[in-house]
C-alpha atoms as one frame of an Amber mdcrd trajectory, in Angstrom:
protein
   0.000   0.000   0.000   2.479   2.322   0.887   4.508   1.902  -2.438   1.044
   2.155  -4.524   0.607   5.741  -2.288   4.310   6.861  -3.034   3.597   5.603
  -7.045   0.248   8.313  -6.721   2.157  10.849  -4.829   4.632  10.236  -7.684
   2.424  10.973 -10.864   0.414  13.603  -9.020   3.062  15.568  -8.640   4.850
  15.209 -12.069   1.598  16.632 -13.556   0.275  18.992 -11.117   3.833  20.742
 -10.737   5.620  19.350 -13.621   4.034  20.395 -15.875   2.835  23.777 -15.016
   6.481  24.774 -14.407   7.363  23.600 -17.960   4.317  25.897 -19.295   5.781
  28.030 -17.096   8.908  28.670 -19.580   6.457  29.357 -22.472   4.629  31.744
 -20.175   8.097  33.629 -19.443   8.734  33.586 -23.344   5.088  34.617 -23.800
   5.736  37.201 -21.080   8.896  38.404 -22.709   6.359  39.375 -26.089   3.101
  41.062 -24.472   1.210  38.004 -25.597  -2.211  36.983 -24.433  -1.248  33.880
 -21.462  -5.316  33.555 -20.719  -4.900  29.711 -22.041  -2.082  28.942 -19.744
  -4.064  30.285 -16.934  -6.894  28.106 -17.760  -4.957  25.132 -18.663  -2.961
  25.309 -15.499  -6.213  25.171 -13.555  -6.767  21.345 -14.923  -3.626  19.648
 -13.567  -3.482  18.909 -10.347  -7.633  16.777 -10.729  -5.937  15.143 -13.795
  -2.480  14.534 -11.486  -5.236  12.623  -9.264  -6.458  10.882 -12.064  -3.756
   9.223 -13.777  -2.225   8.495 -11.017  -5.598   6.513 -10.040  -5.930   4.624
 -13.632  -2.292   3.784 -13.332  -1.579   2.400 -10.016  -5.328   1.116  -9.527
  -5.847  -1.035 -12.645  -8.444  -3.577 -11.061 -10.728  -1.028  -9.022 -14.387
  -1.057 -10.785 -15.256   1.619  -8.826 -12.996   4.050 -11.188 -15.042   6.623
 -13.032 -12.908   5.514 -15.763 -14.778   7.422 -18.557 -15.765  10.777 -16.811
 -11.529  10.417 -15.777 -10.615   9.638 -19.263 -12.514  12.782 -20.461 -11.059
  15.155 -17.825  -7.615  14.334 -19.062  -8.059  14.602 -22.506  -9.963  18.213
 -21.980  -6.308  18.617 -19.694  -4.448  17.535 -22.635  -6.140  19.662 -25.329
  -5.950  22.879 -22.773  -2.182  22.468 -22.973  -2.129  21.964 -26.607  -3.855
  25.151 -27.255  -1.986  26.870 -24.793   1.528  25.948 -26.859  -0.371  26.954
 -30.192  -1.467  30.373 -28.684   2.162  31.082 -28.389   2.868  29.383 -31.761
  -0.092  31.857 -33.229  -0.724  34.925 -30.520  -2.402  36.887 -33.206  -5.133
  34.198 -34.710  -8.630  35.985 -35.284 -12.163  34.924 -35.951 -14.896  36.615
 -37.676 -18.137  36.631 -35.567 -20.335  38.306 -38.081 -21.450  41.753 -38.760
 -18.072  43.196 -38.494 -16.579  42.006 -35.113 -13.542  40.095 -35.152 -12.534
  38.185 -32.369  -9.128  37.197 -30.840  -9.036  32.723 -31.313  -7.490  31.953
 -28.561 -10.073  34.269 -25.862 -13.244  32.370 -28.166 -12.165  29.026 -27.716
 -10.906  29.104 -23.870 -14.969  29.568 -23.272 -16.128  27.325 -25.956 -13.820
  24.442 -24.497 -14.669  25.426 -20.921 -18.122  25.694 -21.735 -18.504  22.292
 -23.773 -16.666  20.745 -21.495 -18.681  21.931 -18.277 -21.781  20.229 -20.251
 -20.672  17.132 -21.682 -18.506  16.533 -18.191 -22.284  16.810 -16.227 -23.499
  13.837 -18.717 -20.778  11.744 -18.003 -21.124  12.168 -14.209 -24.825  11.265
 -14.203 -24.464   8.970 -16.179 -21.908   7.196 -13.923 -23.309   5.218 -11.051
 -23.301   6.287  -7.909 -21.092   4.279  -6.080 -18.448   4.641  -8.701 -19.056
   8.699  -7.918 -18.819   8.435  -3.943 -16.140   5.745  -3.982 -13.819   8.556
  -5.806 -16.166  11.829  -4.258 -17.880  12.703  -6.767 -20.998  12.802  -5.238
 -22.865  15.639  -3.628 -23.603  14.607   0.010 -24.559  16.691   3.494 -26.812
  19.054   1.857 -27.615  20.943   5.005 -23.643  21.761   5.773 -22.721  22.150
   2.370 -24.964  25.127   2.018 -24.192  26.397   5.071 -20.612  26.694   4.373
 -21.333  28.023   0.818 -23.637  31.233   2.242 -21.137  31.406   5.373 -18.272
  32.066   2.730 -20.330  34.238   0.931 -21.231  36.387   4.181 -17.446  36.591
   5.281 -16.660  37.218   1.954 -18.701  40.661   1.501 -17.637  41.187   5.086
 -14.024  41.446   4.238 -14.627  43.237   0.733 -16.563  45.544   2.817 -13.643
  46.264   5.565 -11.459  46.690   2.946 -12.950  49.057   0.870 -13.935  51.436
   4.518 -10.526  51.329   5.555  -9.438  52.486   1.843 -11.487  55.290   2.287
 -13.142  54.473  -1.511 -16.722  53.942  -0.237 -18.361  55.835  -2.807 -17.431
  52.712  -5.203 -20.364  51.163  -3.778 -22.616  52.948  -5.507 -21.335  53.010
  -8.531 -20.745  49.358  -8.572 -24.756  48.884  -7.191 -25.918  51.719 -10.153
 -24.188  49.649 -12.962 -27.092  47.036 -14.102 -24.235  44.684 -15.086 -23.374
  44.319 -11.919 -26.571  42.540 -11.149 -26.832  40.695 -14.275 -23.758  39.212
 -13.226 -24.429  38.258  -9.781 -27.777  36.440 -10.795 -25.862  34.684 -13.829
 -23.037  33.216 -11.067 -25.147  30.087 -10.789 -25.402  29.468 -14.299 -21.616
  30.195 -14.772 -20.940  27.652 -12.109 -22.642  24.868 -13.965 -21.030  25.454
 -17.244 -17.493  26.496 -15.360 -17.029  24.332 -12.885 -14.708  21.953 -14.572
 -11.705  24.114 -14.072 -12.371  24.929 -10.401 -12.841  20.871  -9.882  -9.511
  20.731 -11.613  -7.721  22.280  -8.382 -10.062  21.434  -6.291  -9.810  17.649
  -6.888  -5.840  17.787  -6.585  -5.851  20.295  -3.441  -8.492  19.348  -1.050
  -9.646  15.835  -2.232  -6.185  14.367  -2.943  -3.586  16.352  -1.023  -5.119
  17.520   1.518  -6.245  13.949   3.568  -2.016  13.234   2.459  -1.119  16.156
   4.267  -2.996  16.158   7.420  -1.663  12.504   8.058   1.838  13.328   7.170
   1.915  16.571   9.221  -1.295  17.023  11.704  -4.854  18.134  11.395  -3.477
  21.637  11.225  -0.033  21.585   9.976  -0.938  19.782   7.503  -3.387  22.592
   6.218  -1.279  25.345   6.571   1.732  23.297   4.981  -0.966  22.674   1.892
  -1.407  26.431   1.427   2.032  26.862   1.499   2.379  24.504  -1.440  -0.953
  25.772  -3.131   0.646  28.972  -3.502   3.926  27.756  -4.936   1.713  25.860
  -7.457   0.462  29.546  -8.800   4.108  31.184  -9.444   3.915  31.098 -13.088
   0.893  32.630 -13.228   2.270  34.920 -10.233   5.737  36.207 -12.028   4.098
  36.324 -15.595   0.003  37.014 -15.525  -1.325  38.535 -12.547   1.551  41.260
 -12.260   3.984  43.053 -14.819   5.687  45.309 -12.043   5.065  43.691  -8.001
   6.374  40.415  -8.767   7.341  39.863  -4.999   4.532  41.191  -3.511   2.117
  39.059  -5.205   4.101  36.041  -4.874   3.389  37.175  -1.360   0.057  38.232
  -1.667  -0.543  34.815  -3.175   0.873  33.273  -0.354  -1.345  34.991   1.965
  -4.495  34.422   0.004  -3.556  30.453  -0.791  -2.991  29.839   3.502  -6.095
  31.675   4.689  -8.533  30.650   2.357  -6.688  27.129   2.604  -8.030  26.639
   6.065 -11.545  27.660   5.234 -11.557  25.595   2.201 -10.069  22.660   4.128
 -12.526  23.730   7.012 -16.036  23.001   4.698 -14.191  20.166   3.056 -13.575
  18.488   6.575 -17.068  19.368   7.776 -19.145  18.139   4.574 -16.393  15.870
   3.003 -18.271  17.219  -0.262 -15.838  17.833  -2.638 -18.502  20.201  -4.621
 -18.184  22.499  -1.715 -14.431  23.716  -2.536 -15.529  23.832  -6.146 -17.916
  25.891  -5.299 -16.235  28.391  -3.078 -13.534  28.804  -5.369 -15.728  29.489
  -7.834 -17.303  31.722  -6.165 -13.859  33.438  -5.279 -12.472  33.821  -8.120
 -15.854  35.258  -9.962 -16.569  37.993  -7.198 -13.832  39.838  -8.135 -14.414
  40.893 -11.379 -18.099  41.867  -9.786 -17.136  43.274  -6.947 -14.208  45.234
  -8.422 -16.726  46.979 -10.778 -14.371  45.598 -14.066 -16.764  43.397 -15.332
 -14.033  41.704 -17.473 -11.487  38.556 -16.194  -8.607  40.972 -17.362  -9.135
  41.987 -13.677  -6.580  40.062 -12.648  -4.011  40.688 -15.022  -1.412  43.136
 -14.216  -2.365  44.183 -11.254  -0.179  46.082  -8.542   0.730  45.140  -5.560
   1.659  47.477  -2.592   2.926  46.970   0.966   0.013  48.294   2.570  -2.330
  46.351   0.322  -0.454  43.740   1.244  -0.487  44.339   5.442  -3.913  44.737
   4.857  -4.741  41.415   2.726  -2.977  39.253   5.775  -4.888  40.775   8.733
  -8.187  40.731   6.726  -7.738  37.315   5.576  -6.281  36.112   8.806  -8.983
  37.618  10.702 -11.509  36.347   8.695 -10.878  32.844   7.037  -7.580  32.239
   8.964  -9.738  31.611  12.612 -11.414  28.394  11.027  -8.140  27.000  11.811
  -9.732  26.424  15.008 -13.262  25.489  14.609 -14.450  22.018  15.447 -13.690
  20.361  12.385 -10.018  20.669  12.963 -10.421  19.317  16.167 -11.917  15.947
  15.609  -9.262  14.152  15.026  -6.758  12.920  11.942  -7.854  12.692   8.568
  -6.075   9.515   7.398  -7.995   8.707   4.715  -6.521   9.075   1.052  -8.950
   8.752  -1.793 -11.429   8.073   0.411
């Protein structure tokens, strides 16, 4: 058993890190251009689930209770994510024509078309998988009740935090512009829509963080430890997209920043994954993180997180907020009640 888990730990890693570091080099070459790295963002998103899951067809050959096809799909979406990521370097300036004189950028159309088809046709497969192959490998959805608590608790402490931020900035007249702007709402009642036809990406980490590495971790290094060591490693994951997406000019600080955001939100992630032991729940709340922003932020656009800047102060601010806020669930209940020592549970 334990040379099957160190096989696993093996393969999971080669992909999950592997292979974004390696599409890391094209990103620094891509950086080095001004090209468009939205498709290495996207594709990076898939490996760590698809880590999980050829590790699992590999080392686990005689286990019915594989989702074999719904894995099989995930890694080929994986594999053409990465493919199109190499070609949008090969091609940065490929255009389509939409009709009636807009032209739009290939690589920005058919991101969304392949994380859009494949949000669909991955729902199919899934329900049309039995169940016990889906909870022997948590897929299923399961404690209703929790799970929706922790879903609108996130969202509370979330707005809680984007409102103590934006006080102590001094900014809060951006409230009401952001509540007079009709796309604001629009966007906000379209989030669980997106999350049907987007989830696939936000399984993708999800799968390889909290499912896979996280139960690993906790055994290896405590309840808590093990959690905070995972965030740690979460937010090493993210450097390419650190040194060469999300900044230009604070490459540092957000490697920092990142840091702060992957260890906080870590424990509450690891915190509703522990009480619910849905796996849904993470997707969810990531999700849900990462498409507030661009609402909140009143840029209705993903190029929200693009070059941003980073300062000090942002930064002293981020790890209080955060710490106050997500950080505490390091010592709620769930953390308390005992080792996790289960590994693809």
């Amino acid at each position: 058993m334990k040379h099957v888990e160190k096989k696993e730990l093996f393969i999971y890693v080669a992909v999950a890190y592997g292979v974004t570091f390696l599409m890391g080099i094209l990103m620094w070459y891509g950086n080095s251009k001004n090209l468009d790295l939205g498709m290495f963002a996207n594709a990076q998103m898939f490996y760590p689930a698809s880590g999980v899951m050829l590790a699992v067809l590999f080392t686990r050959k005689n286990d019915v209770l594989i989702p074999r096809v719904f894995y099989v799909f995930f890694i080929c979406v994986t594999v053409l994510f990465a493919v199109l990521a190499v070609l949008s370097i090969w091609n940065p300036y490929a255009m389509i024509d939409a009709g009636n004189g807009y032209v739009l950028p290939v690589w920005s159309w058919v991101s969304q078309l392949l994380l859009i088809g494949s949000g669909i046709v991955g729902w199919i497969i899934l329900l049309a998988t039995k169940k016990e192959k889906r909870r022997a490998y948590g897929l299923c959805w399961n404690n209703g009740a929790s799970s929706w608590f922790c879903i609108f608790l996130f969202l509370a402490l979330y707005m809680i935090r984007t409102v103590i931020s934006v006080l102590c900035s001094g900014e809060w007249a951006v409230f009401g512009v952001i509540a007079a702007n009709p796309n604001t709402w629009i966007l906000l009642a379209a989030l669980p829509v997106n999350f049907f036809l987007l989830y696939a990406a936000f399984l993708g980490e999800e799968y390889g963080w909290r499912y896979y590495l996280q139960p690993l971790m906790q055994r290896k290094f405590g309840v808590r430890g093990g959690v905070l060591l995972l965030g740690v490693v979460w937010g090493i994951w993210h450097l390419p997209i650190d040194l060469f997406y999300y900044t230009q000019n604070s490459q540092l600080l957000m490697i920092l920043a990142q840091q702060i955001t992957c260890i906080t939100l870590g424990i509450f992630f690891a915190y509703a994954y522990r009480k619910t032991g849905n796996i849904w729940v993470p997707v969810a709340l990531h999700f849900l993180n990462n498409n507030l922003i661009p609402i909140i932020s009143g840029n209705h656009s993903a190029s929200v997180l693009e070059n941003q800047l980073v300062t000090w102060s942002e930064l002293l601010v981020s790890l209080v907020l955060n710490g106050l806020v997500f950080g505490v669930f390091l010592f709620a209940k769930p953390f308390r009640s005992g080792e996790n020592t289960e590994i693809l549970q």
